[in-house]
Phi, psi and omega in degrees: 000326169320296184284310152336291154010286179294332190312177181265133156324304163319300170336272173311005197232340176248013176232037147258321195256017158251018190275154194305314206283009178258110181326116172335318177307292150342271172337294204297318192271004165273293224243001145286329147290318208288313157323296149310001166264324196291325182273352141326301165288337163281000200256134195276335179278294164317317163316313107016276189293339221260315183291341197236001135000086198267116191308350149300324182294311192325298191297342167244015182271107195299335168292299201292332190270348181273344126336277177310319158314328168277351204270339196248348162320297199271353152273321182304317199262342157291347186284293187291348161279322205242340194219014212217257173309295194258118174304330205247348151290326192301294176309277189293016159280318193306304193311302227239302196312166174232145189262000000 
């Protein structure tokens, strides 16, 4: 229980999405959004924009919708991890999460 601890989020979030009963689908829409957001953030020019960005700007940025397209990609496959695929995170998210 301890060494959990050092983990990482990320960590614990890919030895939660290797459990068998977790679909490919899953797997995929989890760490292909998370992959698409990172490389948003390395692209220095979307970053740029991201950082100077005025919530008027939102509604017409091409960055931002593509920011929002990953964010609900990576709720979808968290959804289907924790409430889905696996009977038994399904429990103990129900049981144990906090809402």
């Amino acid at each position: 229980m301890e060494g959990e601890l050092a983990q990482t989020p990320l960590e614990l979030l890919a030895r939660a999405a290797l459990r068998p009963s977790i679909g490919r689908d899953t797997q995929r829409g989890l760490f292909d959004s998370y992959n698409s957001f990172l490389a948003i953030l390395d692209d220095e020019k979307k970053r740029d924009a991201l950082n100077t960005m005025t919530e008027e700007e939102m509604a017409t940025s091409a960055v931002w919708r593509e920011i929002r397209a990953i964010s609900h990609a990576f709720h979808s496959g968290l959804k289907n991890l924790f409430f889905g695929d696996d009977e038994e995170l399904r429990e103990l998210s129900t049981n144990y999460g906090v809402f």
